[in-house]
N, C-alpha and C positions, 0 to 999 in steps of 0.2 A: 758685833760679832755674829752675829744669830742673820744677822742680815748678809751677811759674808757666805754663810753656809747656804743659805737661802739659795743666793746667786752661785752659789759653786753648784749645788742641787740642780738650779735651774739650767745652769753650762753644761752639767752632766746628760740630762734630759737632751738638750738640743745637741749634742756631740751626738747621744745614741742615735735619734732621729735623723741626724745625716749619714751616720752608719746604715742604718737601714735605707735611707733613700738611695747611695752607694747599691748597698746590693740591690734596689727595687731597679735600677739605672742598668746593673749587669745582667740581671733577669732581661730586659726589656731588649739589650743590645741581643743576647742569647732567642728571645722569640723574633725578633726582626732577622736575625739569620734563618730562621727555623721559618719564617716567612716566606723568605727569600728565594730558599731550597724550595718549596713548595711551589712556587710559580712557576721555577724553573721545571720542576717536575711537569707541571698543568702543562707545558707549553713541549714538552719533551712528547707527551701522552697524544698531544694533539695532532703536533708532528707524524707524528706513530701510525695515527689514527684515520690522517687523510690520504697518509700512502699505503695504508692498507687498503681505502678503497678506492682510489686507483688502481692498484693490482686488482683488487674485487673485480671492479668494473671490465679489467684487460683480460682477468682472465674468462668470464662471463660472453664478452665477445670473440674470444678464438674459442670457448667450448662451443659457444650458438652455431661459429662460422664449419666447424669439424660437425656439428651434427646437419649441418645443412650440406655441406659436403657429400655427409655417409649419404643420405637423401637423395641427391641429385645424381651418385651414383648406382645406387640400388633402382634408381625412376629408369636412370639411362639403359641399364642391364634388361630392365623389364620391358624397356619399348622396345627396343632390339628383338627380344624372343615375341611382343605380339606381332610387330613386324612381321618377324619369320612364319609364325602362324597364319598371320594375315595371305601374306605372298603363298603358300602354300596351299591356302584355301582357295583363292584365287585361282593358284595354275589346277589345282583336280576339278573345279567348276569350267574350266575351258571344255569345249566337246571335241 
């Protein structure tokens, strides 16, 4: 008899231990989702991250191209008037 309880004790034991392994098993499925999400996020983030610089980069070269623009118009305006100064100096040096 004493050996009966023993073993019922000892069933009891291993019934608990599979109980917990059960929930250590739903834990596990729960962080392998929680994983999962993650990666996905990393990979979302990344996404994100190289068409930002993309755009970085595109918008970098039409501000460059706009200020070289402003530049080549401001150059153009200015050769024009020394131009006209030039020409002007010119024709009152004739005698």
């Amino acid at each position: 008899m004493r050996a009966d309880v023993r073993e019922l004790k000892e069933m009891r034991a291993d019934v608990n231990d599979l109980k917990n392994m059960r929930e250590d098993m739903e834990d596990l499925k729960v962080m392998r989702a929680d994983l999962n999400d993650l990666k996905e996020g990393q990979k979302r983030l990344e996404i994100g991250q190289e068409k930002l610089q993309k755009n970085l980069i595109a918008s970098l070269g039409l501000y460059t191209d706009k200020i070289v623009e402003h530049f080549d118009a401001n150059t153009e305006v200015l050769n024009k008037r020394v131009y006209k100064v030039e020409t002007e100096i010119e024709r009152l040096n004739r005698p």
